[in-house]
ZAMARGU-4260 file (C-alpha; in steps of 0.2 Angstrom, whole numbers, plus 5000, padded with zeros to 4 digits):
<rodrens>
0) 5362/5411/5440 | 5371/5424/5451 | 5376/5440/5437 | 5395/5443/5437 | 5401/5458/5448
5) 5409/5471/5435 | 5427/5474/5438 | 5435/5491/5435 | 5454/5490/5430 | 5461/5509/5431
10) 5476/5510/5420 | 5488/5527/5421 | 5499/5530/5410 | 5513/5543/5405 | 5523/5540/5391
15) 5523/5522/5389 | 5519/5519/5373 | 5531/5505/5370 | 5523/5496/5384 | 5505/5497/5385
20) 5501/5485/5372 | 5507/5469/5385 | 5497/5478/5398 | 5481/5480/5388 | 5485/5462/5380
25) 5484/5455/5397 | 5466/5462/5401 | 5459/5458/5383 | 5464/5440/5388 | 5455/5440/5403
30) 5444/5422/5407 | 5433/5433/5418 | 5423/5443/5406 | 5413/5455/5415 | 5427/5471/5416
35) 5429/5490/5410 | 5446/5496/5407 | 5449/5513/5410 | 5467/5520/5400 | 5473/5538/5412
40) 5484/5546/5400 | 5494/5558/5412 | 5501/5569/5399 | 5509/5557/5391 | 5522/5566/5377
45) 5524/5551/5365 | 5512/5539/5355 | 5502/5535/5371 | 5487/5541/5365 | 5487/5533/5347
50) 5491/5516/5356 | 5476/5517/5365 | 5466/5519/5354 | 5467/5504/5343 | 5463/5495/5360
55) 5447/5505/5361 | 5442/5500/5342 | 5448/5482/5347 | 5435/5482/5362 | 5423/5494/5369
60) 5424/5489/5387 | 5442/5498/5386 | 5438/5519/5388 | 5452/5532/5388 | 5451/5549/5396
65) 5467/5562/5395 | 5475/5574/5407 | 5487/5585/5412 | 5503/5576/5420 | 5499/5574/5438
70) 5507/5558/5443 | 5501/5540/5443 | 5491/5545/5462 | 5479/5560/5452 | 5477/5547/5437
75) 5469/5533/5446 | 5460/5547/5454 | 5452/5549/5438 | 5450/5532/5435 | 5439/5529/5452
80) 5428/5543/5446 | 5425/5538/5429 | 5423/5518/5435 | 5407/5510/5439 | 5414/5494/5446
85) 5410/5483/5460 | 5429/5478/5462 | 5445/5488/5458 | 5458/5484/5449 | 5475/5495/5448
90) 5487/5492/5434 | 5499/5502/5428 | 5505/5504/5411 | 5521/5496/5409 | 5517/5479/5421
95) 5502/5466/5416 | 5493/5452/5424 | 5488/5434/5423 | 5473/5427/5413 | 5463/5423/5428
100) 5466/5435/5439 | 5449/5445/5438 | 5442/5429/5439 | 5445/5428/5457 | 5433/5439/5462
105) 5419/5424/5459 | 5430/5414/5471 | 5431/5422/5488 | 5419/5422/5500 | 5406/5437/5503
110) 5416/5446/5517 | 5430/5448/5510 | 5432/5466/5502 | 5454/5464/5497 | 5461/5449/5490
115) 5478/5449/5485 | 5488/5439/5475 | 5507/5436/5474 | 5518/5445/5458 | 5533/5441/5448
120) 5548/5451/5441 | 5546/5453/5421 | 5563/5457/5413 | 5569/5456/5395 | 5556/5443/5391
125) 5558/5433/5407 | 5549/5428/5421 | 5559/5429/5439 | 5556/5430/5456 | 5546/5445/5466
130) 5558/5455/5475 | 5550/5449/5491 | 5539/5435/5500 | 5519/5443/5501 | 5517/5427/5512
135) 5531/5431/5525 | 5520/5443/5534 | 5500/5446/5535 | 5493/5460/5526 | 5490/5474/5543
140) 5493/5492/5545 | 5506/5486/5556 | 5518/5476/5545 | 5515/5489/5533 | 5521/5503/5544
145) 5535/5490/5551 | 5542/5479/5535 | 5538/5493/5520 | 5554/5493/5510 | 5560/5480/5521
150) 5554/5462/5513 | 5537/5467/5514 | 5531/5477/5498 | 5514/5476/5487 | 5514/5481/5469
155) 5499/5491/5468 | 5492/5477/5455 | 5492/5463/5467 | 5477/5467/5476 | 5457/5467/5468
160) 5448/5479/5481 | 5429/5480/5484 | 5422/5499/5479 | 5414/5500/5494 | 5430/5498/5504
165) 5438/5513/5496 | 5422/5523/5496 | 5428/5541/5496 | 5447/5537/5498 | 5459/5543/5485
170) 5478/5544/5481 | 5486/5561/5489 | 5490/5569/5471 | 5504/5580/5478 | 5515/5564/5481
175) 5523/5557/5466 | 5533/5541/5473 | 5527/5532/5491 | 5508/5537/5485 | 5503/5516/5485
180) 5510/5514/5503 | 5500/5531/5510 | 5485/5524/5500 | 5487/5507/5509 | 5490/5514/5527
185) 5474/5526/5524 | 5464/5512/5519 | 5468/5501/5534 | 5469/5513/5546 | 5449/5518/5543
190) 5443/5502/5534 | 5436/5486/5541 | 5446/5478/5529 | 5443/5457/5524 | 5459/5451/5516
195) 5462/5436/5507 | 5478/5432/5500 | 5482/5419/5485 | 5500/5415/5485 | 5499/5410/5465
200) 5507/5425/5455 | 5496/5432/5447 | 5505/5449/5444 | 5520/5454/5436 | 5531/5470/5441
205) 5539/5476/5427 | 5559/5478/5431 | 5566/5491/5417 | 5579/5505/5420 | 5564/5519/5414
210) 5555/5513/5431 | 5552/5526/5443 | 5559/5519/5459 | 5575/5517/5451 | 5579/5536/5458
215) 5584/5533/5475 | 5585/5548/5478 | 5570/5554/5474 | 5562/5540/5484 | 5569/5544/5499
220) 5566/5560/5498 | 5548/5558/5494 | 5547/5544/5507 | 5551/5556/5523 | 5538/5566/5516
225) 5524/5554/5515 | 5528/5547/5532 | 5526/5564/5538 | 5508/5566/5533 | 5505/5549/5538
230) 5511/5553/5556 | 5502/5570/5555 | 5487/5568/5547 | 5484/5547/5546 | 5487/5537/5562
235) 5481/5537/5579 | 5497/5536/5593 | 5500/5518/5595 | 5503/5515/5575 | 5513/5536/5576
240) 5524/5525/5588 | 5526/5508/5577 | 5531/5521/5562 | 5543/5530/5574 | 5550/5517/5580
245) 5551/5509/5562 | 5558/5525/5553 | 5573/5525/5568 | 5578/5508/5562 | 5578/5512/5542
250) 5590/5526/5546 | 5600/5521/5557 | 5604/5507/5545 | 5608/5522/5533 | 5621/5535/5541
255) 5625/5541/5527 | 5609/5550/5526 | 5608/5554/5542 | 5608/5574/5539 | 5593/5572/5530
260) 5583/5559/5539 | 5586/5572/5555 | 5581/5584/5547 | 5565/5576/5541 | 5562/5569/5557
265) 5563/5584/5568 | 5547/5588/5561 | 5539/5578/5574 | 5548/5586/5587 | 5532/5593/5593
270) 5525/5577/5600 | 5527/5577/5619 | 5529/5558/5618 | 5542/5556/5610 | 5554/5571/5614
275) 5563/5571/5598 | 5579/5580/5600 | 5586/5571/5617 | 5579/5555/5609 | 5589/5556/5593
280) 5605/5563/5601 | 5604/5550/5613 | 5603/5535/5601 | 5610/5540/5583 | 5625/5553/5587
</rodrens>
């Protein structure tokens, strides 16, 4: 009989004491029972900590390791070092998953490196609908440059990823919100990534007003920062176009941020292709 494949579940965690227990509920009920559960506290300033711990005395495949406050992106950067999965699984600490979601791992075939599930809202006890259709769109570095924040968004708990696929790949610490979609488009932009979506939910995004993508304004300001790096650093010309070309669209839809997306996107001016300043005159003013 073919050994079960161990899967990693990396949990950060900052101030969430209140909410943990559901999460770490949800991997104690696990039908797949071959996992390790590895609790990030990132300087968490309540009860985190003692939380926690009656998890670990519950269980010993749960360990806990603490930190400094860096953000979620530095905490599961912890979590892939101290984890000696085959498979990855991110969680964070105020959502939860489905009984037999680590058990899909035995049920894909061996190719396949990134199976993704579809998620549900979670608000005040009830179940609702996901904010968007996973299955509306295939899961490339294309659609996620194009349809990010536009119908197309994948909580970081939906997808189990092989080890090997992430290899030496981590979470850019110094961003704080945006972090899950640079990972995404750094991952399939070098990866030869197998995907395998199951349209069942087998996540659930927490929806709660302490939720850090409540603060618009935050996120759009960290946003034009990560799409920055990605052009700069990340993608090769034809997807620096698709991102161009999709980061035009978002903002024209949104004049009345205009003097800060210009701003943000004269950064680029440098690049001969796309000759920045007669581009945006011509089209946005």
């Amino acid at each position: 009989m073919t050994e079960q494949p161990l899967v990693s579940i990396i949990i950060p965690t900052y101030n969430r004491a209140d909410l943990i227990g559901e999460t770490l509920d949800s991997i104690i009920g696990q039908t797949y029972q071959n996992w390790e559960c590895i609790i990030i506290n990132d300087g968490s300033t309540d009860n985190s900590e003692e939380v926690a711990r009656r998890w670990l005395n519950k269980d010993s495949r749960f360990r806990y390791f603490y930190k400094d406050n860096g953000g979620a992106g530095s905490a599961r950067n912890l979590g892939l070092k101290k984890s000696n999965g085959t498979w990855i699984q991110f969680l964070d600490g105020d959502d939860f998953i489905n009984k037999d979601k680590l058990s899909l791992v035995e049920k894909v075939e061996l190719k396949i490196n990134f199976i993704y599930t579809d998620f549900n809202l979670y608000s005040n006890g009830e179940i609702l609908p996901p904010f968007c259709d996973l299955s509306r769109y295939q899961l490339t570095i294309s659609n996620l440059i194009t349809y990010w924040d536009n119908g197309f968004n994948i909580p970081i708990h939906c997808p189990i990823i092989k080890r090997e696929l992430i290899g030496d790949l981590r979470f850019i610490d110094e961003f704080k919100l945006h972090e899950d979609w640079l990972f995404w488009i750094m991952l399939f932009n070098d990866k030869d990534v197998n995907v395998k979506f199951d349209n069942n939910a087998y996540a659930f995004y927490r929806d709660h007003t302490l939720n850090t993508t409540k603060d618009q304004n935050k996120l759009e300001l960290n946003s034009n920062k990560v799409y920055n790096y990605a052009y700069n650093t990340v993608l090769n010309s034809e997807n620096k176009a698709i991102l161009f070309a999709s980061i035009v669209s978002k903002y024209t839809i949104s004049r009345s941020q205009l003097f800060i997306n210009i701003k943000e996107l004269d950064k680029l001016r440098n690049n001969k292709y796309f000759r920045m300043r007669r581009f945006l005159y011509k089209i946005l003013i």
